[in-house]
MDAnalysis code that builds the backbone (N, CA, C; Angstrom):
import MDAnalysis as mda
import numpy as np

u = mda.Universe.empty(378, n_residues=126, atom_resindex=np.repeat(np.arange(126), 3), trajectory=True)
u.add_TopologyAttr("name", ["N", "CA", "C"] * 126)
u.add_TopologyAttr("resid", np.arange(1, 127))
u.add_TopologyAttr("resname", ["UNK", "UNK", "UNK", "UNK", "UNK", "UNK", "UNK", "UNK", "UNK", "UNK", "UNK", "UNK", "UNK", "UNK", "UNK", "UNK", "UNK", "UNK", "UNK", "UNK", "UNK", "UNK", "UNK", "UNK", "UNK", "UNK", "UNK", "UNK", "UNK", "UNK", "UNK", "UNK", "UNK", "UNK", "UNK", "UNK", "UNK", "UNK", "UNK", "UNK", "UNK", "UNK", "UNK", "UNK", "UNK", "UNK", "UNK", "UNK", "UNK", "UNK", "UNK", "UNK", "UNK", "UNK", "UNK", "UNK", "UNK", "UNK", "UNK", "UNK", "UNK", "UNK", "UNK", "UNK", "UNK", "UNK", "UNK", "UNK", "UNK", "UNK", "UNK", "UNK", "UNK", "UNK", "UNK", "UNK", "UNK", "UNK", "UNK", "UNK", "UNK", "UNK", "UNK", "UNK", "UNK", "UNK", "UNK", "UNK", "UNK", "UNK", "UNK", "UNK", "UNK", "UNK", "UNK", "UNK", "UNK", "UNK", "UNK", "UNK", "UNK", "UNK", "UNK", "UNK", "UNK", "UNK", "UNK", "UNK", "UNK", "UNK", "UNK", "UNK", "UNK", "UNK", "UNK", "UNK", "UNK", "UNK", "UNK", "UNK", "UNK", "UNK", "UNK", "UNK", "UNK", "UNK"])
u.atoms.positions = np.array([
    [29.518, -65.190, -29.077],
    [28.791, -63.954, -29.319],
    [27.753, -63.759, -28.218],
    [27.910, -62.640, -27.551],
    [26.769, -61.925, -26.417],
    [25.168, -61.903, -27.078],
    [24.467, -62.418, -26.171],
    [22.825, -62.164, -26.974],
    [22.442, -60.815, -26.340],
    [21.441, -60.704, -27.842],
    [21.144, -59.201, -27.913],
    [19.986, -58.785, -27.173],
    [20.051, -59.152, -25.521],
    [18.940, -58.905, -24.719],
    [19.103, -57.680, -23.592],
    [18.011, -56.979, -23.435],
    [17.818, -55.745, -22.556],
    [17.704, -56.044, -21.453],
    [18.335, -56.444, -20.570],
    [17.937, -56.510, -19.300],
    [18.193, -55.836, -18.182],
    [17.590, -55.802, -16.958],
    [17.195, -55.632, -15.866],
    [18.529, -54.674, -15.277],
    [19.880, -55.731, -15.613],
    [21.295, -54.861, -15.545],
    [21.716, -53.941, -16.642],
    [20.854, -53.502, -17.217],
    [21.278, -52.664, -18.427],
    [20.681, -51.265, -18.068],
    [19.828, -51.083, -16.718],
    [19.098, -50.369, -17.163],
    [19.631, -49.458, -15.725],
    [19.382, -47.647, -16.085],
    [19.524, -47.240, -14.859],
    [18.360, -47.107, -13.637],
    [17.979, -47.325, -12.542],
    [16.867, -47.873, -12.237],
    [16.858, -46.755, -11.090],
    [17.864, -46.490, -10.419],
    [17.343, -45.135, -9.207],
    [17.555, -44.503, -9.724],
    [16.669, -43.030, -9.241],
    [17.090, -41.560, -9.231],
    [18.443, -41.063, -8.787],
    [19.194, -41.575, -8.298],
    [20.716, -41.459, -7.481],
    [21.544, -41.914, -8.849],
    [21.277, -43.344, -9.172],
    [22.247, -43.556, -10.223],
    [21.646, -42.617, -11.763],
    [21.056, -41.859, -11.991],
    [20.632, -41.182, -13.264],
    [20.793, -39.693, -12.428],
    [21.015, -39.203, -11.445],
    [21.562, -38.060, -10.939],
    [23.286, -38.292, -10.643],
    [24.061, -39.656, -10.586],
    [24.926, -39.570, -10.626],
    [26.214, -39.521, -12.010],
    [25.054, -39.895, -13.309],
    [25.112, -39.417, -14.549],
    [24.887, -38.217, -14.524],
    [24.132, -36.999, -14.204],
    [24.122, -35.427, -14.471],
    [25.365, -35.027, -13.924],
    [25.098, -35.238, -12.336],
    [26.670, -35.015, -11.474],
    [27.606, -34.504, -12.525],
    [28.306, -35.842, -13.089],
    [29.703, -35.301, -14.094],
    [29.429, -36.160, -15.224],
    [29.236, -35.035, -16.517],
    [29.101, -35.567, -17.716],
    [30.797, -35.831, -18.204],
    [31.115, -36.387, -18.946],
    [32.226, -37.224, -19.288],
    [32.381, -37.026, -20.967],
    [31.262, -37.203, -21.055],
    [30.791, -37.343, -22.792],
    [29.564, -37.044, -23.235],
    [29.455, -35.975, -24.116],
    [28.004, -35.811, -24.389],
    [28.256, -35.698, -26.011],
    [26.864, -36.429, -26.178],
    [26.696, -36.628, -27.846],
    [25.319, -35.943, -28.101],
    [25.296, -34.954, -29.042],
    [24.084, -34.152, -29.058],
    [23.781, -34.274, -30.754],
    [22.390, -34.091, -31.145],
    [21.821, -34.229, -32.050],
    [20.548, -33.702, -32.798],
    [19.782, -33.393, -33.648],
    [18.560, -32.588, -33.690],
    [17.509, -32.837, -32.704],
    [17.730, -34.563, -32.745],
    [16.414, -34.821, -32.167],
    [16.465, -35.685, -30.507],
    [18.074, -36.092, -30.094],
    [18.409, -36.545, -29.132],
    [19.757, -35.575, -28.469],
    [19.817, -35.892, -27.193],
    [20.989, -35.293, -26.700],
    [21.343, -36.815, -25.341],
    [22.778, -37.038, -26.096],
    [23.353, -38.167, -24.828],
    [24.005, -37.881, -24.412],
    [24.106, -38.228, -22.896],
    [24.740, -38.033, -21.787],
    [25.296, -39.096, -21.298],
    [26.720, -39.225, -21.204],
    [27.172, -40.458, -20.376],
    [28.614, -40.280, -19.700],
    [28.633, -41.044, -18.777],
    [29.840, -41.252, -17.600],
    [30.455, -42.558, -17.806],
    [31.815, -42.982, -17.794],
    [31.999, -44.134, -17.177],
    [31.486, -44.915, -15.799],
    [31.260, -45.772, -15.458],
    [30.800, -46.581, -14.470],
    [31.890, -47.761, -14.010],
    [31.400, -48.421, -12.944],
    [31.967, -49.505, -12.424],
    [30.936, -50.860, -12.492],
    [30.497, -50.375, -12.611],
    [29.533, -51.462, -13.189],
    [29.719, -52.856, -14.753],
    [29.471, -53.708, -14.322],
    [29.935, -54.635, -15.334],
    [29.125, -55.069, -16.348],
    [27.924, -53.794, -16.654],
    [27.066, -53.574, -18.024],
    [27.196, -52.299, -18.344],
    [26.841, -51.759, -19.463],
    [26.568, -50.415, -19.658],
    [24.952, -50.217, -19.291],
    [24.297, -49.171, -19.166],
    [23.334, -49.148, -18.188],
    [23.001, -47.560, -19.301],
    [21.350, -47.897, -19.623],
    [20.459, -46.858, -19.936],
    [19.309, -45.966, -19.836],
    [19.368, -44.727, -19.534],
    [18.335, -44.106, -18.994],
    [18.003, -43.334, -19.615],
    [16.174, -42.867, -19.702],
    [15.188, -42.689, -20.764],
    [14.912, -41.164, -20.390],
    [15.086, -40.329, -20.841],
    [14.123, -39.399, -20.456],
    [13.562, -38.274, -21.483],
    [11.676, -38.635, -21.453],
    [11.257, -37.780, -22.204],
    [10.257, -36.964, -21.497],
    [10.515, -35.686, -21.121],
    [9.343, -34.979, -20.819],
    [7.942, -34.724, -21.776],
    [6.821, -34.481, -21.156],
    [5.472, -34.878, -21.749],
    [5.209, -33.272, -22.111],
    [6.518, -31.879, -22.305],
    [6.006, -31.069, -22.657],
    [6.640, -31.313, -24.353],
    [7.362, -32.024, -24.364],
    [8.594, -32.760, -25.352],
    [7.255, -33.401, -26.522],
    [6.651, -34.122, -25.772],
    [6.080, -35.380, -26.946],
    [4.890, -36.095, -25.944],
    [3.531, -34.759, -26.204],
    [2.657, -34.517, -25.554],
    [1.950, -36.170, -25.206],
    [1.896, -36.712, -26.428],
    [0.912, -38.039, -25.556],
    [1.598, -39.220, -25.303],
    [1.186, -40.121, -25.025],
    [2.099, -40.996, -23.984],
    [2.392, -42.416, -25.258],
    [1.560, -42.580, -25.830],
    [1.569, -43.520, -27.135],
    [3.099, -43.021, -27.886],
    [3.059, -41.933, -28.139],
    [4.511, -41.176, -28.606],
    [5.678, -41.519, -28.059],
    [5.082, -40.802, -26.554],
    [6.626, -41.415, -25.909],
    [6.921, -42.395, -25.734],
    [5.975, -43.771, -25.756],
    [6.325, -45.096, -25.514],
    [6.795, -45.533, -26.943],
    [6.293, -45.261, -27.582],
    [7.161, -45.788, -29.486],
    [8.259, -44.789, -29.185],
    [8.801, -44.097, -28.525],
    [10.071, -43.613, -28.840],
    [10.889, -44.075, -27.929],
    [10.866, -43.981, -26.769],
    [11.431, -45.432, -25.586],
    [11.547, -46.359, -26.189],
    [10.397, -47.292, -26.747],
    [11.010, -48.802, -27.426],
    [11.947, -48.687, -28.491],
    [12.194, -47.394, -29.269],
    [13.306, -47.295, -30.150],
    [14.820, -47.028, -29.587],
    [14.262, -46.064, -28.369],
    [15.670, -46.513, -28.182],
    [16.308, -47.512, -27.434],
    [15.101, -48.107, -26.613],
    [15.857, -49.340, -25.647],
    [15.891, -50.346, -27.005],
    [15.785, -50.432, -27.950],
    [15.539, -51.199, -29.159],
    [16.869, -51.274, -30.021],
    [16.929, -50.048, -29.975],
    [18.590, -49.515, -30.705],
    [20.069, -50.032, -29.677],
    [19.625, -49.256, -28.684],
    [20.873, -49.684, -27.674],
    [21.003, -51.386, -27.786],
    [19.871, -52.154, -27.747],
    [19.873, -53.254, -27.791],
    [21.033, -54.072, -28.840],
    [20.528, -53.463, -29.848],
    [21.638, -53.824, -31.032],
    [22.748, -53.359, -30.929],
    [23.261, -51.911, -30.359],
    [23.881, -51.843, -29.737],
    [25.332, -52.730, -28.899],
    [24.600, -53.055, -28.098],
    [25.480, -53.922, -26.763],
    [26.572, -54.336, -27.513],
    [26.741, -55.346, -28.460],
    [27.867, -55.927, -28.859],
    [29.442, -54.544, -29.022],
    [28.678, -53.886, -29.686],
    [29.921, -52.540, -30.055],
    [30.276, -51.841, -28.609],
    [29.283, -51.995, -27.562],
    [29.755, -51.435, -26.771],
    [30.554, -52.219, -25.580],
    [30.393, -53.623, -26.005],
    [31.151, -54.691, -24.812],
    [32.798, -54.296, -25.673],
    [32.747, -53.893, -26.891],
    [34.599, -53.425, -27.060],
    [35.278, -52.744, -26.578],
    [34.538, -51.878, -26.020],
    [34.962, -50.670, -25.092],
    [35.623, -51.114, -24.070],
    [36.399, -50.258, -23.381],
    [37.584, -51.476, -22.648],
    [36.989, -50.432, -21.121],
    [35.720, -49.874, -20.826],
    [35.149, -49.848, -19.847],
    [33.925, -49.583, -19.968],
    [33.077, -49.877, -19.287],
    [31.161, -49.578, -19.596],
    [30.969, -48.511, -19.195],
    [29.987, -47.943, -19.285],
    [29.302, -46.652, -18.879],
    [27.576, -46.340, -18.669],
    [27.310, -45.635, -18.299],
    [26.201, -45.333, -18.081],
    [25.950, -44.236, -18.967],
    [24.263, -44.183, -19.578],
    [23.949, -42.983, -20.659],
    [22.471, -42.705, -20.331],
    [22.379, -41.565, -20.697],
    [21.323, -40.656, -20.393],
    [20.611, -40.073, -22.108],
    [19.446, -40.797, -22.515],
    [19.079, -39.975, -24.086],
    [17.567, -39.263, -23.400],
    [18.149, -38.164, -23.955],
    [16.593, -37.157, -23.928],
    [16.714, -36.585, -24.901],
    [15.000, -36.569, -25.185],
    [14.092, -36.945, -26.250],
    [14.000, -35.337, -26.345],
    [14.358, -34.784, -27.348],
    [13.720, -33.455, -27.893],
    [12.355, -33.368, -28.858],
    [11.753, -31.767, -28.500],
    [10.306, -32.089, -28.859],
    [10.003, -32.404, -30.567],
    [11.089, -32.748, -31.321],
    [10.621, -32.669, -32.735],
    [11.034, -34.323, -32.815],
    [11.320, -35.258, -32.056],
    [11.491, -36.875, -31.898],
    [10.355, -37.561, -32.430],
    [9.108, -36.911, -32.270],
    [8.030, -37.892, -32.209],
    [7.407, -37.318, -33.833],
    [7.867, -36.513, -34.281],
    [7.541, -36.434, -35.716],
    [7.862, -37.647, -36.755],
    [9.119, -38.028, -36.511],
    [9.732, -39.244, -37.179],
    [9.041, -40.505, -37.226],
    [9.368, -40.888, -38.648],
    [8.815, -42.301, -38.623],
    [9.365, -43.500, -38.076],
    [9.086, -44.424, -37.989],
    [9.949, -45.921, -37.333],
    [11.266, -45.438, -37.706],
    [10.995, -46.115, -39.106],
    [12.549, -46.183, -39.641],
    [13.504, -45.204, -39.443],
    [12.995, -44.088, -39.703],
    [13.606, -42.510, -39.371],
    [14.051, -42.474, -38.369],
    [13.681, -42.921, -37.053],
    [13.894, -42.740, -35.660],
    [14.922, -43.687, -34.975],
    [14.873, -45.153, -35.735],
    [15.596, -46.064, -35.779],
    [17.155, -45.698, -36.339],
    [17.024, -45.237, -37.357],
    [18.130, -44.205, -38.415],
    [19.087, -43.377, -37.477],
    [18.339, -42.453, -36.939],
    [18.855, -41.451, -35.837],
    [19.729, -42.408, -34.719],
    [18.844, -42.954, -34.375],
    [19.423, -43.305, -33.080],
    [20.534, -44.140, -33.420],
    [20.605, -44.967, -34.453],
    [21.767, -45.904, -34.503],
    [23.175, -45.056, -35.123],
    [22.540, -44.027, -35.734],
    [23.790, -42.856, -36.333],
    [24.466, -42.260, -34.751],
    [23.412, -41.227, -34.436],
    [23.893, -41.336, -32.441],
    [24.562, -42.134, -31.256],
    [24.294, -43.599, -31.724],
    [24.929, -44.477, -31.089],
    [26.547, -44.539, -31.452],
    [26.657, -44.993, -32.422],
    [27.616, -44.480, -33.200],
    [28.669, -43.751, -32.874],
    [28.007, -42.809, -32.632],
    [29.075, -41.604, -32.987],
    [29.825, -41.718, -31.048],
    [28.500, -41.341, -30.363],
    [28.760, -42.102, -29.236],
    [29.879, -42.935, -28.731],
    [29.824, -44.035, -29.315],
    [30.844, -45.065, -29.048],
    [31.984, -44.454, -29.316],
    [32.578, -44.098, -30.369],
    [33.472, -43.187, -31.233],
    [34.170, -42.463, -30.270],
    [33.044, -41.351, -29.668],
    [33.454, -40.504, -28.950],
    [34.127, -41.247, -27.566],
    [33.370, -42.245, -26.934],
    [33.868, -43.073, -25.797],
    [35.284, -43.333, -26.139],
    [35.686, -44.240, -27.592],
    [36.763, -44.466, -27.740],
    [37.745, -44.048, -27.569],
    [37.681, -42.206, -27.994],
    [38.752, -41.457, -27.609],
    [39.072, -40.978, -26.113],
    [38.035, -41.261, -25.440],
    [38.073, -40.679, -23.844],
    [38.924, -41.830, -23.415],
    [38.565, -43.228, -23.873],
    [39.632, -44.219, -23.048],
    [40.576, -44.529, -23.189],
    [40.845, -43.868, -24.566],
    [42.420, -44.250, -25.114],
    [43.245, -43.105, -24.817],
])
């Protein structure tokens, strides 16, 4: 069994590779309070990128409890997504009614989103 750690290769880290996710969306999973974006990759992790604008979820305490939920979620994550018979890269942005939610609530969302996500991947590769 894979441990359930976030690391360094998980993450999208240039502006080139999170503009080469907009480039060509592949799969998008949309939701009240998130909208995901993702591509297949060549890369030998799946790889995640954050984006919440500060007109979205005005103070920064907000947006950082909502970042750790989702690098938190994806985390748990990983295992369902090493089944996938290729990785990808994903893009979640944060819509402005995200930061209303409580932990659990937000936790809720995102793992329902993930979800569905994967789902959706499934059918693109098969």
């Amino acid at each position: 069994m894979r441990e359930l750690v976030y690391r360094k290769s998980n993450r999208l880290l240039t502006p080139s590779t999170v503009q080469y996710v907009f480039d060509s969306v592949d799969c998008k999973q949309g939701g009240k309070y998130f909208t995901f974006l993702s591509r297949s990759n060549t890369a030998n992790d799946s790889r995640l990128g954050i984006i919440i604008a500060k007109r979205n979820i005005k103070t920064a305490v907000q947006r950082n409890r909502v970042k750790r939920r989702i690098r938190e979620t994806f985390r748990h994550t990983l295992p369902e997504l090493h089944t996938l018979p290729h990785s990808f890269d994903v893009i979640v942005i944060a819509k402005s009614n995200a930061e209303l939610l409580a932990n659990s609530e937000l936790t809720n969302e995102l793992s329902q989103q993930w979800s569905k996500l994967v789902k959706k991947r499934l059918t693109i590769t098969n």
